[in-house]
N, C-alpha and C positions, 0 to 999 in steps of 0.2 A: 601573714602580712609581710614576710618578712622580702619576697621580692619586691613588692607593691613598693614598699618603704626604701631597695633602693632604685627605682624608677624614677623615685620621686625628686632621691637625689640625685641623680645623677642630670635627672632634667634641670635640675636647679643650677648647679655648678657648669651647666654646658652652655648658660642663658645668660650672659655676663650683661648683654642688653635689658635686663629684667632690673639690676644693682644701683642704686644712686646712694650717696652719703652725704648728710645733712651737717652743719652744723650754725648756729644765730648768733650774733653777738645781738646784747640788749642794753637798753639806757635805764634810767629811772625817773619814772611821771607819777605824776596824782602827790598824795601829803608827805612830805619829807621824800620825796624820790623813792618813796617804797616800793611804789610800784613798778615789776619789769615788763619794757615795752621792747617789740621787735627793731634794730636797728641797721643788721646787718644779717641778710642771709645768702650765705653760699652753700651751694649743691655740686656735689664732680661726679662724675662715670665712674665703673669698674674699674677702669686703668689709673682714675685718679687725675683724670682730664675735668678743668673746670668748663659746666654748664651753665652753673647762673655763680652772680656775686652782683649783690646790688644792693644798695644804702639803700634804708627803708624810715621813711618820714612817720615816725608816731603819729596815735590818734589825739594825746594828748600833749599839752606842751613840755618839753621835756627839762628837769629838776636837776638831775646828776648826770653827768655822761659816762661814768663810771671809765671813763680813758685808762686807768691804771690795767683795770682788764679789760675792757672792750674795745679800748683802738679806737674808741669813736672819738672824735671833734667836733664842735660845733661846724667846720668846713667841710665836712663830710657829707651835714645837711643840704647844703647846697643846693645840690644836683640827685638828691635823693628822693625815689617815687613813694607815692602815699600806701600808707601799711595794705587799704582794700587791694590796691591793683598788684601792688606787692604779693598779695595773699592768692592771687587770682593764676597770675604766674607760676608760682612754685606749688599751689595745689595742682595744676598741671602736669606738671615734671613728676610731681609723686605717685599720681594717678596710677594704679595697678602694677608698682615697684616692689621690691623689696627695698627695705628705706635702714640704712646702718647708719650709729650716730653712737655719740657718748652721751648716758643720761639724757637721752632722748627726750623723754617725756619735755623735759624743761624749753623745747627747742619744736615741738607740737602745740605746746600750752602758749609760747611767745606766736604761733601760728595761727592761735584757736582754732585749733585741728586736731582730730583725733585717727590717727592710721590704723588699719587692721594687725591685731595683736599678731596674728599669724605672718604678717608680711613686715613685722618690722625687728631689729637687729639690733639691741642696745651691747657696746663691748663695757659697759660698765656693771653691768648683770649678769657678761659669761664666764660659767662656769668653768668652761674650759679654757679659756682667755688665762685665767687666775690660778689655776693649776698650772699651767704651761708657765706663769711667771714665779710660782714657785711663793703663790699671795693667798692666803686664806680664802675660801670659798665665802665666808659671808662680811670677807672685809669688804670697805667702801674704796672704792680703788678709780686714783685719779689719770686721764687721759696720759699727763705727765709721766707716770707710774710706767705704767704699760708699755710707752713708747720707750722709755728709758731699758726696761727689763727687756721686750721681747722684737724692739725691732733696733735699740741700740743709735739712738737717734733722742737729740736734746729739741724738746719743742719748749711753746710757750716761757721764754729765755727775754731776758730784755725787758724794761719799762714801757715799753710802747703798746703794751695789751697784750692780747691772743689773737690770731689771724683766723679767723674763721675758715680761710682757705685752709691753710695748713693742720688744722683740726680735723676737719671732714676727711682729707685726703690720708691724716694719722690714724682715724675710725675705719677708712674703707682698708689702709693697710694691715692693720691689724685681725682684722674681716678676712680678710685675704687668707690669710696666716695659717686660721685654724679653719677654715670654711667647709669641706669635707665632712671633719668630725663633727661641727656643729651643725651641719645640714644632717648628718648621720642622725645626731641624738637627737635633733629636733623632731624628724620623720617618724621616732619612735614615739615621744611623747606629746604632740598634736593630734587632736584629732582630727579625721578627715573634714576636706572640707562641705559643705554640702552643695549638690550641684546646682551648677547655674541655672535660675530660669530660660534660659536663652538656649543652654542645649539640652535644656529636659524636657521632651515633650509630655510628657507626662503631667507638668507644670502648667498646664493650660488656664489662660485667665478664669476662662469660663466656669469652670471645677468650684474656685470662690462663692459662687451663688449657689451650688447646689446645699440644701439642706444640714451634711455632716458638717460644714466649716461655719455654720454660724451658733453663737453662743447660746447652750439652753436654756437659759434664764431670758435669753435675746425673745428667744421663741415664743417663749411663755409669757410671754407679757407683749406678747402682738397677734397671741390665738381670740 
């Protein structure tokens, strides 16, 4: 496998139109502001060109604006579209991406979205990321961190929050950095994917009603 694995990457790293990087700010809704709700998402290209950034209206009314880290204001609301249409747009954009972000999960979960484990990049889980800064493999390791250590660059600086822009574009730089190696080691340890319905013909709808695909117990209690 070991040409197959770099095929795989090398298609990957040639496909820079395939790369978007994520990153949310959120407020706090529901009892005591505990809950985080999407308020702010931005998305950039490979190059680190922004595609989306747009203030995003919670479902519920919002408790805390957590401004200290989230930059939000109440005048941000303003002109800010409602979280559905918000959601509609940037599932869009992510649609068959590879998706880089820090601690991703938390910025999927503000989405109620879940992306393909295979297609998506968190720089707060790589391994190599962390090696390279010279940081424990299973410390917790902050955006801040990283930019500091391995691209030599002060973010998240100042009272006024964190820039969701400038976060995204510090995950996809970083991305950038080690992407080779971590497409390298990923190729290894993924398994293939399985193929598309669409180019297997072998997949044929039809094949579902023949007899082997339905449940024996299904069977047995409809002879």
């Amino acid at each position: 496998s070991g040409s197959s694995s770099r095929v795989r990457t090398s298609c990957l790293v040639l496909r820079p139109g395939k790369y978007v990087a994520i990153d949310c700010e959120m407020v706090g809704t529901g009892p005591q502001g505990k809950l985080s709700e999407l308020a702010r998402c931005s998305v950039v290209n490979y190059e680190g060109d922004v595609i989306y950034d747009k203030y995003v209206r919670p479902e519920l009314p919002i408790v805390d604006y957590r401004t200290r880290w989230s930059g939000i204001t109440k005048q941000h609301m303003k002109n800010a579209i409602p979280f559905k249409a918000a959601q509609a747009e940037i599932l869009k954009i992510l649609k068959d991406k590879i998706v880089v972000g820090h601690a991703i999960h938390n910025d999927f979960q503000a989405l109620k979205y879940f992306h393909p484990k295979d297609r998506t990049r968190d720089t707060s889980q790589s391994p190599v990321l962390k090696k390279r800064a010279g940081l424990p493999i299973r410390a917790n390791v902050s955006l801040k961190n990283l930019a500091r250590h391995l691209l030599h660059k002060k973010i998240q600086v100042g009272c006024k929050g964190h820039s969701s822009v400038e976060d995204a574009q510090t995950a996809m730089e970083l991305y950038r950095l080690v992407e080779v190696q971590w497409e390298k080691e990923l190729a290894h340890s993924l398994p293939p994917r399985p193929p598309s319905p669409i180019t297997d013909p072998a997949a044929d709808s039809s094949q579902y009603l023949d007899d082997q695909y339905w449940p024996t117990d299904l069977m047995a209690s409809s002879l």
